[in-house]
N, C-alpha and C positions, 0 to 999 in steps of 0.2 A: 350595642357595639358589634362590628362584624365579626374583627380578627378574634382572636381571643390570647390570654398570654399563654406563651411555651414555655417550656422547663427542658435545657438538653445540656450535656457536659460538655466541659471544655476546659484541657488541661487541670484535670481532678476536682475541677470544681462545677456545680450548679449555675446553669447560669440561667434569669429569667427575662427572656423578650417580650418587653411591655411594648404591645400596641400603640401608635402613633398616636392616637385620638385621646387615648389616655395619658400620655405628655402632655399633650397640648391642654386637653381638661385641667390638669394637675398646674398649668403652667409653668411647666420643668424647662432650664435654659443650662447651656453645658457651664458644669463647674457649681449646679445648685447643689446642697446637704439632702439627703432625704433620710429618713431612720423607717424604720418597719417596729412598731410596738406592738404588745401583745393587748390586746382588749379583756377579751373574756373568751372562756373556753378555747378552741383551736380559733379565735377570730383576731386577725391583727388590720394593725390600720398604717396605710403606704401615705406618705405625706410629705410633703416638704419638710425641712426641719425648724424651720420657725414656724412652722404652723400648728405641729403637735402642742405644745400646751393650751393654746387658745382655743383648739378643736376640741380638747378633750374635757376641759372646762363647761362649753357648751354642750357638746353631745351626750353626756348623759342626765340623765331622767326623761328622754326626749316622751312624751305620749304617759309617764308615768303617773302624772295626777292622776289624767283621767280614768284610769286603770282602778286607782286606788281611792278613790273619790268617796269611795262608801266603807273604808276601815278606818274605827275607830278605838282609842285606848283610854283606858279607863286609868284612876291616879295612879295604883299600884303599879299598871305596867310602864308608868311615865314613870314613876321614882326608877325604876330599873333600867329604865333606857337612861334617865339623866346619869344614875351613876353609872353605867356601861359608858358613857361620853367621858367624864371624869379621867378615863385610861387613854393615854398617846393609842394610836392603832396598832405600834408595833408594842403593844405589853395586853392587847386584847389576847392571847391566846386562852387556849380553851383550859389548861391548867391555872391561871391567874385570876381568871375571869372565877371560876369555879371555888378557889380558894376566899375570895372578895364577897359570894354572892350568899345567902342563907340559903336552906331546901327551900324553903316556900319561893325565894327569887328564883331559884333555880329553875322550877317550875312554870313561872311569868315570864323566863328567859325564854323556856322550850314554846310558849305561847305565840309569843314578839319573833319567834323563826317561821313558826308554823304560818304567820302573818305574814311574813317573809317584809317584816321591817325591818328585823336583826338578820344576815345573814354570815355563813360559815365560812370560809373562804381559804384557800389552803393554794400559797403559791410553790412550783415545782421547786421541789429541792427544800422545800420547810418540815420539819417532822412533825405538826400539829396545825389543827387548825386558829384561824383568829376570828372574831366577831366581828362585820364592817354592819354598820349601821347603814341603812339604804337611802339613797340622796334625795329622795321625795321626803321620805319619812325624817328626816334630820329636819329636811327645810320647813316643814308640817310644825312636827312637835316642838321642835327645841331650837332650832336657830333663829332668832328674829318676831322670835311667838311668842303671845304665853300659851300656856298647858291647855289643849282641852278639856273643859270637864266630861267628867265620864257620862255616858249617852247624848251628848249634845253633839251636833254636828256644827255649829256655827263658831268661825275662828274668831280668837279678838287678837287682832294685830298691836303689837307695843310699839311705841317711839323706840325707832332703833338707837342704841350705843353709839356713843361718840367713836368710837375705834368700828362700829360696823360702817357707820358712814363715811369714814376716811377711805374705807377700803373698795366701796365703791366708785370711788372718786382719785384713787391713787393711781400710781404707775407699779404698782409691783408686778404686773403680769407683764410690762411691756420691758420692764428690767429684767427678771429673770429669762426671760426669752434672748432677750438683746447679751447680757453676760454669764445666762447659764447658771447663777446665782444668786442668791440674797443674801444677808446678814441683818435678822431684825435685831433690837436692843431692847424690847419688849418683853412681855404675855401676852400683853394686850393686841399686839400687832402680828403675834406666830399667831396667837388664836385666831383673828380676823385672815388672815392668809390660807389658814388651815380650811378653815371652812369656807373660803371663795373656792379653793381649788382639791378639796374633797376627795372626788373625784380619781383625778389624777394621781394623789396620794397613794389612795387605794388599790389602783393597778399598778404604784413603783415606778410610775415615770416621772414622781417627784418625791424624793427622798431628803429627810432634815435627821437635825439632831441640836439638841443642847450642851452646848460645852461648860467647862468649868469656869471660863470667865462670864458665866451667865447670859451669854449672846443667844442667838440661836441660828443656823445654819441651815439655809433650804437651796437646794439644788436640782439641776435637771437629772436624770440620770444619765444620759446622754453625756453632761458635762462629768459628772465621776467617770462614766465606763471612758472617756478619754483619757484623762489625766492619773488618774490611777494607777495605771502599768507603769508611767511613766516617773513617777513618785515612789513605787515599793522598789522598782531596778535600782532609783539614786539611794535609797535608805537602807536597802539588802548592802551594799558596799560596805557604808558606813551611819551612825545614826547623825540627823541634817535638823538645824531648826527650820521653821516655814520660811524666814526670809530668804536661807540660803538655796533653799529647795524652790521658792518664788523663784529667785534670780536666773536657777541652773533650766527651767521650764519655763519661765518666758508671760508669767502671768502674776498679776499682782496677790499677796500674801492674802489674802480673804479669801480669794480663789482656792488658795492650797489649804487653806485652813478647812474650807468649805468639804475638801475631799478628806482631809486627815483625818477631821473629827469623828467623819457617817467612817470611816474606815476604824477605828478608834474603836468605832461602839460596833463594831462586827467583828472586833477580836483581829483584823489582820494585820495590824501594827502596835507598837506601843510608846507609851509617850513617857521616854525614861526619867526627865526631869523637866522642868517645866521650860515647854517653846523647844524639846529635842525631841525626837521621833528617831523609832528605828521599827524594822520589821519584826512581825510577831515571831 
């Protein structure tokens, strides 16, 4: 590409002049969404905004079998990645995990890093780090497989699960995309969701949580950092249930539940009696 992009101010803020070619590439038309996510390290990814979770679904492990085509785990370091799976991603931190594991795991843990199947992963603003299991190695050992045995290289593929195969064949990714939400009624169905979109999970541009009516809640982040500001202003005033707080923001009660809950479980609100909410 010839141009290249600029970075120059204008009235106090940054502004960045993307090159023509890269519109047109991107197929940008005036009035599209576009978001800027963080990938890894200082690298983020410019995108439409319905394109981000389907992109990022796909994009990684891209080249990663081949890479890793020749590591192998032996039972012991499978039992410790199976129970390192056992924990939601956000309760992998590294006090948890360590509280959970024996010296001897501890040591099969530091193994499965240095393999860099397990890796450490510490997003800004967290005080510790968490364990993310690596999306080759998930899909290898434990999703959809049985175990390796130790020094064998040859896989033996299981008849997938009734709940893996729906989820190949479902609309969840074309829902969440489309209303920025979900609501499963499952395990079985968070589990299968969990591991199609991994991934995503992992970098925070899909965030869930289980509530106490045993549902469970998965959302873009995109859709929380929207509605949220606009949820804690109405409940700073006065404490509001979801339907009322539905009504006053213009979107159906799942939706508001969807942002209440992950809010809920990060401490910024509270849910004084049941279906009322007010700011923490």
């Amino acid at each position: 590409m010839g141009d290249k992009i600029k970075i120059y101010k204008s009235n106090g803020k940054l502004v960045l002049n993307i090159p023509f070619e890269v519109i047109s590439t991107l197929g940008l038309h005036d009035g599209d969404e576009v978001d800027f996510f963080k990938y890894s390290g200082k690298s983020f990814i410019f995108a439409k905004k319905d394109y981000i979770t389907s992109l990022l679904t796909k994009i990684s492990g891209v080249g990663e079998e081949n890479q890793n085509a020749n590591i192998e785990i032996d039972k012991n370091e499978l039992a410790v990645l199976k129970k390192l799976d056992t924990l939601r991603y956000s309760e992998r931190t590294t006090s948890l995990v360590n509280k959970m594991l024996s010296n001897e795991e501890k040591n099969i843990l530091q193994k499965l890093i240095r393999k860099k199947i397990v890796v450490p992963f510490k997003k800004e603003g967290e005080s510790e780090y968490k364990y993310s299991i690596a999306k080759w190695a998930y899909d290898r050992f434990l999703f959809g497989k049985r175990a390796q045995k130790a020094g064998k290289k040859e896989e033996l593929a299981e008849k997938p699960k009734a709940w893996e195969e729906k989820i190949v064949d479902s609309d969840y990714t074309n829902l969440l995309e489309s209303k920025g939400y979900l609501v499963l009624s499952n395990e079985a169905d968070a589990a299968a969701v969990s591991a199609a979109l991994e991934e995503s999970i992992k970098q925070g541009l899909i965030v869930g949580t289980r509530a106490f009516n045993k549902k469970f809640y998965v959302a873009l982040r995109g859709f929380i950092n929207k509605y949220a500001p606009k949820i804690t202003k109405l409940i700073e005033q006065k404490p509001m249930s979801a339907s009322e707080i539905a009504e006053k923001i213009g979107i159906d009660e799942d939706g508001v539940r969807s942002v209440l809950y992950y809010m809920a479980e990060l401490g910024d609100i509270t849910e004084v009696r049941r279906d009322i909410f007010k700011a923490a």
